[in-house]
C-alpha positions as CSV (number, residue, x, y, z in Angstrom):
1,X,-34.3,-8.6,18.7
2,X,-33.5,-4.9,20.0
3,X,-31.5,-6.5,23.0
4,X,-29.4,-8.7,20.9
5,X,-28.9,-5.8,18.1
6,X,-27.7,-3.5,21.5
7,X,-25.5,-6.7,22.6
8,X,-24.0,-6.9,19.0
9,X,-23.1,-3.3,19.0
10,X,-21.1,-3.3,21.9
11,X,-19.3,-6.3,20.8
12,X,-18.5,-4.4,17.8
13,X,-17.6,-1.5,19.6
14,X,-15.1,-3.9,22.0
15,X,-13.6,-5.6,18.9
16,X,-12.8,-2.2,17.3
17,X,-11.2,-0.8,20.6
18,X,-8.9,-3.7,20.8
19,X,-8.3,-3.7,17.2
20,X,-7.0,-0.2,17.5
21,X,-5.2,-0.3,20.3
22,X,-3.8,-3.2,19.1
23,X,-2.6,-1.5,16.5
24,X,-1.4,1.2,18.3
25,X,0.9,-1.0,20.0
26,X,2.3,-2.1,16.7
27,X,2.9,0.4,15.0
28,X,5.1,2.2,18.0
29,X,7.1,-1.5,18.4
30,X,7.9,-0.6,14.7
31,X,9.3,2.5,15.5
32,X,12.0,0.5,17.4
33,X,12.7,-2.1,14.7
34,X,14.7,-2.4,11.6
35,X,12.1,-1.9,8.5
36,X,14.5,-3.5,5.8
37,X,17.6,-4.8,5.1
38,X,20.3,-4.3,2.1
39,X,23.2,-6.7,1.4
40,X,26.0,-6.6,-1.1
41,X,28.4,-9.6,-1.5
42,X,31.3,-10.1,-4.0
43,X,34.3,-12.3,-3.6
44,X,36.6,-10.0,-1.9
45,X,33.9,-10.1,1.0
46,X,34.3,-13.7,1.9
47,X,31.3,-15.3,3.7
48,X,33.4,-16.6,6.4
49,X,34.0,-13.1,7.4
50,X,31.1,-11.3,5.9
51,X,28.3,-14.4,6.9
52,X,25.5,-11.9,5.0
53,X,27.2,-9.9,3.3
54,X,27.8,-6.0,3.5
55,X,24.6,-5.7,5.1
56,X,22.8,-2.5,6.4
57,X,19.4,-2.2,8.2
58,X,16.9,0.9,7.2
59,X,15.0,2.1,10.3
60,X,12.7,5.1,10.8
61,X,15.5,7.0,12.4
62,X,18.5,6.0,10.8
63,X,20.6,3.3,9.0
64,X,22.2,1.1,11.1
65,X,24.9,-2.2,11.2
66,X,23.8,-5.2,9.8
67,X,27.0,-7.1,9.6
68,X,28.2,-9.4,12.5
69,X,31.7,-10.9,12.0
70,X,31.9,-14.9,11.5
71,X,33.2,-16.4,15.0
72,X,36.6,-17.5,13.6
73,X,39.9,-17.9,15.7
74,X,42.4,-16.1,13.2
75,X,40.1,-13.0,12.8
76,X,39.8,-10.6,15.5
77,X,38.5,-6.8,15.8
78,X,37.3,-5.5,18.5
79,X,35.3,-2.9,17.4
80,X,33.7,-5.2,14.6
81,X,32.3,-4.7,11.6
82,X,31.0,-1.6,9.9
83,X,28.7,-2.0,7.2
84,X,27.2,1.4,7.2
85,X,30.7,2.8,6.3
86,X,32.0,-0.1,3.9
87,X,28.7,0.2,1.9
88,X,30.1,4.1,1.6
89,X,33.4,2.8,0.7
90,X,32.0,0.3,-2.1
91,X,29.2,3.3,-3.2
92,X,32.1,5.4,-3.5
93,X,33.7,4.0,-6.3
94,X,30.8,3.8,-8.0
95,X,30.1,7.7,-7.9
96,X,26.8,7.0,-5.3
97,X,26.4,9.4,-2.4
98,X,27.5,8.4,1.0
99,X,24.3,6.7,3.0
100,X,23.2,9.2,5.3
101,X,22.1,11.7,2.2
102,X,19.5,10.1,1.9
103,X,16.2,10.6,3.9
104,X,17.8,13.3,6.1
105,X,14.1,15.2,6.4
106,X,12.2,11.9,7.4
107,X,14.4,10.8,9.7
108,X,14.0,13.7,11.3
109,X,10.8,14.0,11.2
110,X,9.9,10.6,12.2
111,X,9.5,10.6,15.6
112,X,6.7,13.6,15.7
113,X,4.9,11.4,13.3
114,X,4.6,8.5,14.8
115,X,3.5,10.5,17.7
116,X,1.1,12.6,16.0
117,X,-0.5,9.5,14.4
118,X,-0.6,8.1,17.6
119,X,-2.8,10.2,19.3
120,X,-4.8,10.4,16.0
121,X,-5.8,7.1,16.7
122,X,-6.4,7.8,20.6
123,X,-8.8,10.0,19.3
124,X,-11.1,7.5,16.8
125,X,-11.5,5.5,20.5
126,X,-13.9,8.7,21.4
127,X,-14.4,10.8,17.9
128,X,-17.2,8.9,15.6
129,X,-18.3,12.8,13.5
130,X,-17.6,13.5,9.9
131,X,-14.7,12.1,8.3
132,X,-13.7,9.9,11.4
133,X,-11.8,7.7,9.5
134,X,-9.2,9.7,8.6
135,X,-8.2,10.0,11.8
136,X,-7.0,6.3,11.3
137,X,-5.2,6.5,7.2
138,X,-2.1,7.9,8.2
139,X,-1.2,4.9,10.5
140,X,-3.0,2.3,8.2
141,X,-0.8,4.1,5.0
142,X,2.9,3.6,7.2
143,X,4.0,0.4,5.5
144,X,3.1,1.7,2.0
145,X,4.5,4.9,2.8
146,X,7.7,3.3,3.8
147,X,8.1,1.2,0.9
148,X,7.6,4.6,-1.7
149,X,9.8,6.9,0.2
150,X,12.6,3.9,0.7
151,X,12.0,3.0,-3.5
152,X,12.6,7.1,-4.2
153,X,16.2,7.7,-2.6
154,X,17.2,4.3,-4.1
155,X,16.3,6.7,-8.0
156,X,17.9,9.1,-5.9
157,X,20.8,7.2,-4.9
158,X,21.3,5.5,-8.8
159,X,20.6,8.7,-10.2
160,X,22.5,11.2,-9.0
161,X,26.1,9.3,-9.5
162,X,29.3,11.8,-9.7
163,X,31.8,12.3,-11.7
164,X,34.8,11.7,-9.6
165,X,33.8,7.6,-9.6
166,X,36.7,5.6,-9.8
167,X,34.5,3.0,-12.6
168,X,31.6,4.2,-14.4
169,X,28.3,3.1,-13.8
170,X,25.5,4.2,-16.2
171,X,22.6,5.8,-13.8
172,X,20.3,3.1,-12.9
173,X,17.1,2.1,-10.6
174,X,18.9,0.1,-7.8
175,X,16.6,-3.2,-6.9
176,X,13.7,-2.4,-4.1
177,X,13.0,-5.9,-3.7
178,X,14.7,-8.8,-4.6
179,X,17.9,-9.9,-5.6
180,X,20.1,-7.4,-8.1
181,X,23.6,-7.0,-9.9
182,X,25.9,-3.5,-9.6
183,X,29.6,-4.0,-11.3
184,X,30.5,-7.0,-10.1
185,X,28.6,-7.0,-6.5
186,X,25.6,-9.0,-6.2
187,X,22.8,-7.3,-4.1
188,X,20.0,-8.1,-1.8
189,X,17.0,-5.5,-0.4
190,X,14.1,-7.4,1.7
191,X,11.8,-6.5,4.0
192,X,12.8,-6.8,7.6
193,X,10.7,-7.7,10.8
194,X,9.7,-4.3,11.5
195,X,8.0,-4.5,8.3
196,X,6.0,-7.2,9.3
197,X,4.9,-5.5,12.5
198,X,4.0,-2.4,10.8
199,X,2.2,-4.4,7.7
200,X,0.3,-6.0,11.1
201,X,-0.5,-2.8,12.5
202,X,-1.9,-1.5,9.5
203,X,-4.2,-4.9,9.3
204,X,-5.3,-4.1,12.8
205,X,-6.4,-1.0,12.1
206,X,-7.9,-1.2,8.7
207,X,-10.2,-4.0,10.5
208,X,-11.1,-1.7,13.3
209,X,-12.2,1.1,10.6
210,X,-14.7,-1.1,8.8
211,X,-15.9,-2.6,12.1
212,X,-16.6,0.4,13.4
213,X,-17.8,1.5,9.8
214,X,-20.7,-1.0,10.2
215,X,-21.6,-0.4,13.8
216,X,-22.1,3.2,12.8
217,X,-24.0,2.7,10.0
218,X,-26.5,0.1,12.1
219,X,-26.6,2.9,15.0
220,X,-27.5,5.8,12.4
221,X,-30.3,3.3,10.6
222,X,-31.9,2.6,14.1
Protein backbone atom coordinates (compact mmCIF):
# COMPACT_ATOMS: atom_id res chain seq x y z
CA UNK A 1 0.00 0.00 0.00
CA UNK A 2 2.99 2.38 0.91
CA UNK A 3 4.53 1.71 -2.67
CA UNK A 4 1.38 2.51 -4.55
CA UNK A 5 0.66 5.70 -2.13
CA UNK A 6 4.64 6.72 -3.16
CA UNK A 7 3.73 5.93 -6.98
CA UNK A 8 0.55 8.13 -6.64
CA UNK A 9 2.44 10.94 -5.26
CA UNK A 10 4.75 11.28 -7.99
CA UNK A 11 2.05 11.10 -10.38
CA UNK A 12 0.57 13.93 -8.73
CA UNK A 13 3.65 15.67 -8.45
CA UNK A 14 4.10 15.02 -12.59
CA UNK A 15 0.52 16.15 -13.31
CA UNK A 16 1.02 19.38 -11.40
CA UNK A 17 4.44 20.18 -13.19
CA UNK A 18 2.91 19.95 -16.50
CA UNK A 19 -0.11 21.62 -15.38
CA UNK A 20 1.99 24.62 -14.55
CA UNK A 21 4.14 24.74 -17.05
CA UNK A 22 1.44 24.37 -19.16
CA UNK A 23 0.14 27.20 -18.00
CA UNK A 24 3.03 29.05 -18.12
CA UNK A 25 3.04 28.63 -21.69
CA UNK A 26 -0.32 30.11 -21.95
CA UNK A 27 -0.34 32.77 -20.28
CA UNK A 28 2.95 34.30 -22.11
CA UNK A 29 1.15 33.21 -25.78
CA UNK A 30 -1.52 35.63 -24.26
CA UNK A 31 0.73 38.28 -23.92
CA UNK A 32 1.05 38.18 -27.74
CA UNK A 33 -2.68 38.04 -28.52
CA UNK A 34 -5.48 40.34 -28.86
CA UNK A 35 -7.63 40.00 -25.44
CA UNK A 36 -10.92 41.73 -26.85
CA UNK A 37 -12.38 43.28 -29.49
CA UNK A 38 -14.78 46.53 -29.91
CA UNK A 39 -16.93 47.32 -33.06
CA UNK A 40 -19.06 50.19 -33.94
CA UNK A 41 -21.21 50.19 -37.18
CA UNK A 42 -23.72 52.73 -38.47
CA UNK A 43 -24.80 53.31 -42.02
CA UNK A 44 -22.26 55.72 -43.08
CA UNK A 45 -19.71 52.76 -42.51
CA UNK A 46 -20.99 50.44 -45.07
CA UNK A 47 -20.16 46.74 -44.57
CA UNK A 48 -18.76 46.41 -47.94
CA UNK A 49 -16.04 48.65 -46.89
CA UNK A 50 -16.12 48.26 -43.19
CA UNK A 51 -16.87 44.09 -43.27
CA UNK A 52 -16.86 44.37 -39.12
CA UNK A 53 -17.34 47.39 -38.52
CA UNK A 54 -15.01 50.18 -36.84
CA UNK A 55 -13.34 47.57 -35.04
CA UNK A 56 -10.30 47.83 -32.51
CA UNK A 57 -8.47 45.04 -30.68
CA UNK A 58 -7.48 45.56 -26.80
CA UNK A 59 -4.15 43.91 -26.05
CA UNK A 60 -1.86 43.98 -22.90
CA UNK A 61 0.33 46.56 -24.58
CA UNK A 62 -1.76 48.57 -26.62
CA UNK A 63 -4.85 48.98 -28.78
CA UNK A 64 -4.40 47.96 -32.15
CA UNK A 65 -6.34 47.69 -35.92
CA UNK A 66 -9.10 45.58 -36.19
CA UNK A 67 -10.50 46.74 -39.50
CA UNK A 68 -9.44 45.03 -42.85
CA UNK A 69 -10.90 46.75 -45.98
CA UNK A 70 -13.53 44.54 -48.08
CA UNK A 71 -11.55 43.29 -51.30
CA UNK A 72 -13.50 45.39 -53.80
CA UNK A 73 -12.25 46.67 -57.26
CA UNK A 74 -13.41 50.41 -57.03
CA UNK A 75 -11.94 50.96 -53.53
CA UNK A 76 -8.34 51.27 -53.08
CA UNK A 77 -5.86 52.65 -50.17
CA UNK A 78 -2.86 51.59 -49.77
CA UNK A 79 -2.21 52.26 -46.41
CA UNK A 80 -5.68 50.70 -45.36
CA UNK A 81 -7.79 51.14 -42.79
CA UNK A 82 -7.42 52.80 -39.37
CA UNK A 83 -9.77 51.97 -36.85
CA UNK A 84 -7.78 52.99 -33.88
CA UNK A 85 -7.98 56.65 -35.25
CA UNK A 86 -11.68 56.58 -36.76
CA UNK A 87 -12.95 55.21 -33.42
CA UNK A 88 -11.11 58.73 -32.13
CA UNK A 89 -12.86 60.56 -34.84
CA UNK A 90 -16.42 59.01 -34.06
CA UNK A 91 -15.53 59.35 -29.89
CA UNK A 92 -14.75 62.75 -30.70
CA UNK A 93 -17.96 64.08 -31.42
CA UNK A 94 -19.32 62.57 -28.72
CA UNK A 95 -17.00 64.47 -26.12
CA UNK A 96 -15.11 60.74 -25.23
CA UNK A 97 -11.31 60.97 -24.89
CA UNK A 98 -9.08 59.83 -27.57
CA UNK A 99 -8.18 55.81 -27.07
CA UNK A 100 -4.78 55.82 -25.89
CA UNK A 101 -5.95 57.71 -22.47
CA UNK A 102 -6.96 55.03 -21.31
CA UNK A 103 -4.78 52.32 -19.52
CA UNK A 104 -1.59 54.30 -20.08
CA UNK A 105 -0.01 52.87 -16.51
CA UNK A 106 -0.94 49.08 -17.33
CA UNK A 107 0.22 49.11 -20.57
CA UNK A 108 3.21 50.05 -19.30
CA UNK A 109 3.49 48.05 -16.83
CA UNK A 110 2.46 44.99 -18.46
CA UNK A 111 5.33 43.41 -19.61
CA UNK A 112 7.27 43.28 -15.98
CA UNK A 113 4.20 41.58 -14.88
CA UNK A 114 3.85 39.05 -16.89
CA UNK A 115 7.44 38.43 -16.21
CA UNK A 116 7.31 38.76 -12.61
CA UNK A 117 4.34 36.29 -12.49
CA UNK A 118 6.22 34.20 -14.59
CA UNK A 119 8.92 33.33 -12.58
CA UNK A 120 6.43 33.25 -9.65
CA UNK A 121 5.23 30.22 -10.99
CA UNK A 122 8.87 28.85 -11.85
CA UNK A 123 9.23 29.06 -8.38
CA UNK A 124 5.87 26.80 -7.07
CA UNK A 125 7.86 23.98 -9.41
CA UNK A 126 10.52 23.91 -6.27
CA UNK A 127 8.80 26.16 -3.32
CA UNK A 128 6.04 23.94 -1.34
CA UNK A 129 6.48 26.37 2.47
CA UNK A 130 3.92 28.54 3.90
CA UNK A 131 1.55 30.24 1.72
CA UNK A 132 2.89 28.42 -1.56
CA UNK A 133 -0.09 29.09 -3.35
CA UNK A 134 0.20 32.47 -3.68
CA UNK A 135 2.95 32.20 -5.58
CA UNK A 136 0.43 30.88 -8.29
CA UNK A 137 -3.01 33.75 -7.84
CA UNK A 138 -1.59 36.48 -9.64
CA UNK A 139 -1.40 34.35 -12.87
CA UNK A 140 -4.64 32.35 -12.11
CA UNK A 141 -6.44 36.09 -11.36
CA UNK A 142 -5.08 37.55 -15.20
CA UNK A 143 -8.34 36.98 -17.04
CA UNK A 144 -10.46 38.38 -14.18
CA UNK A 145 -8.15 41.07 -13.80
CA UNK A 146 -8.38 41.96 -17.42
CA UNK A 147 -11.97 41.97 -17.62
CA UNK A 148 -12.19 44.71 -14.32
CA UNK A 149 -9.53 46.96 -15.42
CA UNK A 150 -10.91 46.87 -19.28
CA UNK A 151 -14.91 47.36 -17.57
CA UNK A 152 -13.23 50.58 -15.44
CA UNK A 153 -11.83 52.93 -18.40
CA UNK A 154 -14.99 52.04 -20.32
CA UNK A 155 -16.81 54.30 -16.73
CA UNK A 156 -13.86 56.13 -17.41
CA UNK A 157 -14.28 56.64 -21.00
CA UNK A 158 -18.44 57.30 -20.65
CA UNK A 159 -17.82 59.35 -17.71
CA UNK A 160 -15.50 61.80 -18.29
CA UNK A 161 -17.29 63.23 -21.68
CA UNK A 162 -16.21 67.12 -22.54
CA UNK A 163 -17.76 69.88 -23.21
CA UNK A 164 -16.54 70.82 -26.57
CA UNK A 165 -18.74 67.57 -28.12
CA UNK A 166 -20.20 68.37 -31.21
CA UNK A 167 -23.82 66.30 -29.93
CA UNK A 168 -24.49 65.70 -26.36
CA UNK A 169 -24.36 62.41 -24.90
CA UNK A 170 -25.58 62.15 -21.23
CA UNK A 171 -22.53 60.21 -19.28
CA UNK A 172 -23.20 56.60 -19.51
CA UNK A 173 -21.53 52.96 -18.75
CA UNK A 174 -20.52 51.92 -22.32
CA UNK A 175 -21.39 47.94 -22.90
CA UNK A 176 -18.45 45.41 -21.47
CA UNK A 177 -19.99 42.60 -23.11
CA UNK A 178 -22.53 42.25 -25.56
CA UNK A 179 -24.07 44.21 -28.05
CA UNK A 180 -24.94 48.21 -27.18
CA UNK A 181 -26.50 51.50 -28.73
CA UNK A 182 -24.42 55.18 -28.60
CA UNK A 183 -26.27 58.03 -30.77
CA UNK A 184 -26.99 56.37 -33.58
CA UNK A 185 -23.92 53.76 -33.70
CA UNK A 186 -24.60 50.25 -32.84
CA UNK A 187 -21.76 48.62 -30.78
CA UNK A 188 -20.15 45.36 -30.16
CA UNK A 189 -17.32 44.47 -27.14
CA UNK A 190 -16.44 40.45 -27.01
CA UNK A 191 -13.90 38.61 -25.85
CA UNK A 192 -11.16 37.81 -28.24
CA UNK A 193 -8.88 34.60 -28.57
CA UNK A 194 -6.31 35.79 -26.22
CA UNK A 195 -8.94 35.66 -23.78
CA UNK A 196 -9.55 32.23 -24.26
CA UNK A 197 -5.85 31.31 -23.88
CA UNK A 198 -5.49 33.30 -20.84
CA UNK A 199 -9.07 31.93 -19.30
CA UNK A 200 -7.00 28.37 -20.28
CA UNK A 201 -4.01 29.26 -18.51
CA UNK A 202 -5.75 30.25 -15.53
CA UNK A 203 -7.70 26.61 -15.72
CA UNK A 204 -4.27 25.07 -15.95
CA UNK A 205 -3.03 26.50 -13.13
CA UNK A 206 -5.88 26.54 -10.70
CA UNK A 207 -5.83 22.55 -11.39
CA UNK A 208 -2.14 22.39 -10.64
CA UNK A 209 -2.74 24.30 -7.13
CA UNK A 210 -5.32 21.89 -5.79
CA UNK A 211 -3.33 18.90 -7.18
CA UNK A 212 -0.49 19.83 -5.59
CA UNK A 213 -2.81 21.03 -2.58
CA UNK A 214 -3.74 17.31 -2.03
CA UNK A 215 -0.37 15.69 -2.60
CA UNK A 216 0.85 18.01 0.17
CA UNK A 217 -1.69 17.38 2.43
CA UNK A 218 -1.17 13.28 1.97
CA UNK A 219 2.74 13.90 2.33
CA UNK A 220 2.29 15.94 5.68
CA UNK A 221 -0.41 13.18 7.03
CA UNK A 222 2.17 10.32 6.34
Amino acid sequence: MGTVSSEQQKRRLLVFRVLVLAGLVLMATSFFTPMWWVSLSAPNYPEETYPDGVRIHMHWTHVGNGCMMAERAEVTDEEGLDCVEEMNTINHYIGMEPIERGAPIEFAISPYLFVAFGLMLIATLFYSGPLWWLLAVPAIAFPVAFVADYAFWLWWFGHNLKEWAAFTVKPFMPTVLGEGMVAQFSTYSYPHYGMAISAASALCLTLAVLIRRKQLQVAAEG
